[in-house]
N, C-alpha and C positions, 0 to 999 in steps of 0.2 A: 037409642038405636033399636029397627026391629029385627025381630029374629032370624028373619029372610036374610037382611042387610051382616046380619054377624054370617050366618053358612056361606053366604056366596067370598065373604071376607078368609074364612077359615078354607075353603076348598081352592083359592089362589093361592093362598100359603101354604097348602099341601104342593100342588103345582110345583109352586117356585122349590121345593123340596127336594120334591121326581126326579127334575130336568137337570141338575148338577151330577147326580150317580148317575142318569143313563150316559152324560157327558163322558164322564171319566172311565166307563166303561168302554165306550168307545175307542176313549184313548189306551186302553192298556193294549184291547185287540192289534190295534195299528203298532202300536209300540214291539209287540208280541210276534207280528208278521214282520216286519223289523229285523227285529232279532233275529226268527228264524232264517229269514232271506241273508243277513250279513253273515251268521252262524252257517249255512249253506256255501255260501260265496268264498268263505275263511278257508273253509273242508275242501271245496272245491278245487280252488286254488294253492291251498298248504297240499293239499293231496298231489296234485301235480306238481309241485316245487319239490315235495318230498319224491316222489316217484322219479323226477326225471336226475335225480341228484344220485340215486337209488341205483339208474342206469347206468347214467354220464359221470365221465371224470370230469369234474368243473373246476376250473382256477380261470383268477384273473391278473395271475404272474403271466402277462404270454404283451407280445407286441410283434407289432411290425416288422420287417425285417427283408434284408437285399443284401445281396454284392454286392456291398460298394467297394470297387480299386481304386488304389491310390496311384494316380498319375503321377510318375517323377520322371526327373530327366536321367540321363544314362549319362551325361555331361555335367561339369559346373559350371557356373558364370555369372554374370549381369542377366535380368530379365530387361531385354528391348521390348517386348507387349504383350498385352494380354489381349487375344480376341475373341473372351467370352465372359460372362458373367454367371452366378448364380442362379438356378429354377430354369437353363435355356436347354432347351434340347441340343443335342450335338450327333452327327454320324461320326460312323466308323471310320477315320482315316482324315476329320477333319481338323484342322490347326488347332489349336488351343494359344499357344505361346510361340514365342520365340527368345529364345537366348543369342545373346550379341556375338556375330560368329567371327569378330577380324580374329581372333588369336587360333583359330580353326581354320582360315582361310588361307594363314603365313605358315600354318603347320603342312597344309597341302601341297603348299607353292615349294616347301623349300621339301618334302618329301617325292616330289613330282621331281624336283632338282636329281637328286641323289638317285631316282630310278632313271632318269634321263642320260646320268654319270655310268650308271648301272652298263645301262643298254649298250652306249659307247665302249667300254670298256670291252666289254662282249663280242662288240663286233669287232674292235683289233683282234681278239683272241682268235675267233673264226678264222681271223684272214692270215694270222701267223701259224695255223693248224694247215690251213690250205697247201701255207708256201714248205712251210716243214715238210710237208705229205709229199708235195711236189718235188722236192729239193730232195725225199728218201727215192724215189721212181728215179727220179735222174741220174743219182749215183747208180741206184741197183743196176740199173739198165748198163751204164758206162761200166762199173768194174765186170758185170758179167759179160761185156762185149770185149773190153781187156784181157778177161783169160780166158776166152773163147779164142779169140785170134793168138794170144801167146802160144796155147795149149795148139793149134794148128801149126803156126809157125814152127815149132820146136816138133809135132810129128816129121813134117817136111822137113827140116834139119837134119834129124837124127837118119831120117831115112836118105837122104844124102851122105851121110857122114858114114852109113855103114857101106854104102855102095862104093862112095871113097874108100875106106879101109879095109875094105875084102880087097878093090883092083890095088892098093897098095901093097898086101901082103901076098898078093899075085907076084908082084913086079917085084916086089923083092926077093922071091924065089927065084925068079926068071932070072935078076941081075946074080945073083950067084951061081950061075949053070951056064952064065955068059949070051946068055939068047937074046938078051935085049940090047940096045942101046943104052949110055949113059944117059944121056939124055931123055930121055923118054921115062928111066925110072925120077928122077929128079922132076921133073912136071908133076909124074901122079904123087911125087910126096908131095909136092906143092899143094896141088888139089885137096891132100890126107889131109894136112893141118888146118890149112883154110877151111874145113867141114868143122875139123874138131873146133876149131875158135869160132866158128860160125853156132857150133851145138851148144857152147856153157856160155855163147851170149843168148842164145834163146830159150836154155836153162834159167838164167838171170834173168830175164824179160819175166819167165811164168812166176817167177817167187815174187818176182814186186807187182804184178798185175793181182796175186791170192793176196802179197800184203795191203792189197786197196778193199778188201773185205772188212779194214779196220773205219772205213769211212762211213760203210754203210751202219755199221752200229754204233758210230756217234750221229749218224742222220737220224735212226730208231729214236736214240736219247732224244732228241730234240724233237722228233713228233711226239713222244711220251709227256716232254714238259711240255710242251704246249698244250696237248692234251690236256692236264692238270689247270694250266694257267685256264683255260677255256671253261672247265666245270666249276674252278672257284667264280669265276665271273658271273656261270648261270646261276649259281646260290648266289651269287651277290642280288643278280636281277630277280630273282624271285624272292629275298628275303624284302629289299626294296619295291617291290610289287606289294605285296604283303602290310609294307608298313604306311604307303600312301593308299591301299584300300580303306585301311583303320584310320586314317587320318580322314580321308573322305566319308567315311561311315561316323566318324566325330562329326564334323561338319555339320550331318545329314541330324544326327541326334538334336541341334538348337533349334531344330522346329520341333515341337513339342505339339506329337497327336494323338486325337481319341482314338482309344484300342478297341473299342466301343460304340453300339448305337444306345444311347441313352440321355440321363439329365446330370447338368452339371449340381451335385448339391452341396459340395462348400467349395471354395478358391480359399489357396492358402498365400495368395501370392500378388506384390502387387508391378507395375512397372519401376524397374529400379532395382529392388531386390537381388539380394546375391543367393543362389539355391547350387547346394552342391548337388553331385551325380548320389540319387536316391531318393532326396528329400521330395516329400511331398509337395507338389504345386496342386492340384484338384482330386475331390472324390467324387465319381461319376458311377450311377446305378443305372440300372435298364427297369424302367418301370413294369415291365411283361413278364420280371423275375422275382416277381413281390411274393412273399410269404408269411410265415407265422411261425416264429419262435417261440413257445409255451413252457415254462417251469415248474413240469408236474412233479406234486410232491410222491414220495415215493410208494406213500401208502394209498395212493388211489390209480398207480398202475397196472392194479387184477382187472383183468380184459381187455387193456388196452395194446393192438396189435395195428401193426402193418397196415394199410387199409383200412381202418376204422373210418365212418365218415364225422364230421365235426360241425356246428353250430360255431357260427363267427358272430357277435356283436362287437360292433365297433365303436367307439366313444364318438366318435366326430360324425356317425351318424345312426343318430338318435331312432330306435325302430328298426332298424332294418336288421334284416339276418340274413348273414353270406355262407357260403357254403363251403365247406371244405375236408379235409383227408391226410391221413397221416401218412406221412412219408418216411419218417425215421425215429428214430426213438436212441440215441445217445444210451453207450454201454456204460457208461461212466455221471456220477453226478458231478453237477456244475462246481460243486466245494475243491472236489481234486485239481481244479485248474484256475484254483484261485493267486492269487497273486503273492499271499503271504498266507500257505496251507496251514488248519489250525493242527498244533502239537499234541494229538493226546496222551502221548508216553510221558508226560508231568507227571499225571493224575489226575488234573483238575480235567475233568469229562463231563458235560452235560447232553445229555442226548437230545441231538436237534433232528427234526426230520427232514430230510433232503432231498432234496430237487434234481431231477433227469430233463435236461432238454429235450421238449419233440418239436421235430421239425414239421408243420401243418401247409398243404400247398394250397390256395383257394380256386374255386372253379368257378367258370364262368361269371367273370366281373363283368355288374350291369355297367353302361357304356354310360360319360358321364362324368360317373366315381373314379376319384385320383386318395388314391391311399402313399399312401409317404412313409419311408423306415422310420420306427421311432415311437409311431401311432400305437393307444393303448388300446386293449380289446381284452374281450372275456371270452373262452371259449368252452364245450361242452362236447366230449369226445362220447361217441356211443360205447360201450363199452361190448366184448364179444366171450362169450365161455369155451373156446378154445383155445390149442397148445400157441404158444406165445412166440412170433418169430422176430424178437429181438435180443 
């Protein structure tokens, strides 16, 4: 081989030497820019998770949450139908159920009876008040028209009887002085006595006319009892009033209505069923009253107040961020109201940190989005460095 043919041999072996380090060099830069962009990216974003956690009370104790009432009946019975189902909208005032009403209907019929009883009875009383009332006028009138006219008759007597018995004791002087006739004295005694028997019978007239004053106070009595019998009657009629309104308000209770504009979300009941007065047949919420029940722990609520506004993420939809504001904040942790409160007077104590309900209300829900009690969510309360008003 010549000399030429070995350098051009040896300076492509150099070549082929070069070109692998400039390679790998290349690679470490790109590698290198890499880095720093991920290392940047990391900071970036660790710096904003730190910072907003820094700010925000965050927990992803919190969900969904509504009024839901539990529709029961005020009645017991048989369910005759159901006319709604589950997920349905329902108005205010519109059927749900009906409970079988024959034993509600024989209850009104035979309460209608007894006020019907009521009513009648009442009206004899009136009408034995009337005649009593009537019957005391009648007498008063008659005995005081009796010793009106006795008490007359017996002035005109007496006054007869004295004018007879002055000319009597006239005449009797005269017949002893001889100036009169026999006769004539004997007439006016006639006269005398006939006055005197005429006065102690119209004496006896006025005592039995005063004793018919005994009539009018057994007439009193008996407008008194009647009286009596009359007001038992009207407590009878309005106790029986009384007890077919509640009979009719029974009745009115086996229809079973929404108290509510809202959605039906569970039925506990089916056609058939017996439900006493109480027992739940439906839970019904108003979707417009949706909120945010959160169970922040108690050490991340320095700042969080009244009004604070909130970051909603919701599970069921992925991305999106709703908005919302604190409305209450719970004086009490949720442990105090639990079902079987834990004993620390043992001594077995472990210190747990605990949770305060806040109540989160959400604003302006995009149209569309149907949120349901129940639903999990993570939220992010701003937190505020003033005096605390809960």
């Amino acid at each position: 081989m010549s000399e030429k043919s070995q350098n051009q041999t040896s300076s492509v072996e150099k070549t082929a030497d070069s070109n692998p380090k400039k390679k790998n060099g290349h690679r470490r830069i790109i590698l290198l820019i890499i880095f720093i962009l991920v290392l940047a990216a990391g900071l970036f974003w660790g710096g904003k998770w730190l910072y907003y956690r820094l700010t925000h009370a965050v927990t992803d104790d919190a969900f969904i949450s509504s009024d839901i009432i539990d529709v029961a009946p005020l009645v017991s019975g048989h369910i005759e139908k159901v006319l709604v189902n589950e997920s349905q909208d329902v108005k205010k005032g519109q059927l749900l159920a009906t409970i079988d009403p024959k034993d509600y209907k024989v209850a009104v019929a035979i309460r209608r009876a007894g006020f019907e009883e009521a009513l009648s009875k009442k009206f004899k009383a009136q009408v034995a008040v009337k005649k009593a009332e009537t019957a005391l006028t009648l007498t008063r009138n008659e005995v005081r028209t009796a010793i009106s006219t006795a008490r007359a008759n017996l002035n005109a007597v007496r006054a007869r009887f004295n004018l007879a018995k002055k000319n009597f004791l006239r005449m009797s002087a005269l017949i002893k002085q001889g100036a009169i006739a026999r006769t004539r004295y004997d007439s006016q005694k006639t006269v005398y006595e006939q006055e005197k028997e005429a006065l102690i019978a119209a004496r006896a007239a006025l005592t039995r006319a005063l004793s018919m004053k005994g009539r009018i106070a057994l007439a009193k009595k008996e407008v008194l009892f009647t009286q009596k019998v009359l007001k038992v009657a009207e407590a009878a009629v309005k106790v029986n009033a009384k007890k077919l309104e509640r009979a009719k308000i029974s009745l009115g209770h086996t229809l079973v209505k929404s108290p509510i504009n809202g959605v039906i979300a569970k039925r506990f009941i089916d056609p058939g069923d017996f439900v006493a007065a109480g027992q739940p047949m439906f839970g019904i919420y108003n979707p417009k009253d949706i909120y945010i029940m959160a169970n922040l722990e108690e050490t991340k609520l320095k700042g969080v107040e009244i009004g604070c506004p909130v970051d909603v993420w919701v599970d069921a939809y992925p991305g999106m961020k709703f908005r919302g504001k604190v409305v209450r904040i719970t004086p009490a942790a949720a442990a105090k109201f639990a079902l079987i409160p834990r004993d620390v007077t043992a001594g077995e104590f472990t210190k747990v940190v605990q949770r305060l309900p806040v109540k989160i209300e959400l604003e302006n829900i995009p149209k569309g989005i149907k949120l349901a009690p129940g639903m999990s969510v993570e939220i992010g309360i701003l937190k505020r460095h003033g005096k605390k008003t809960w």
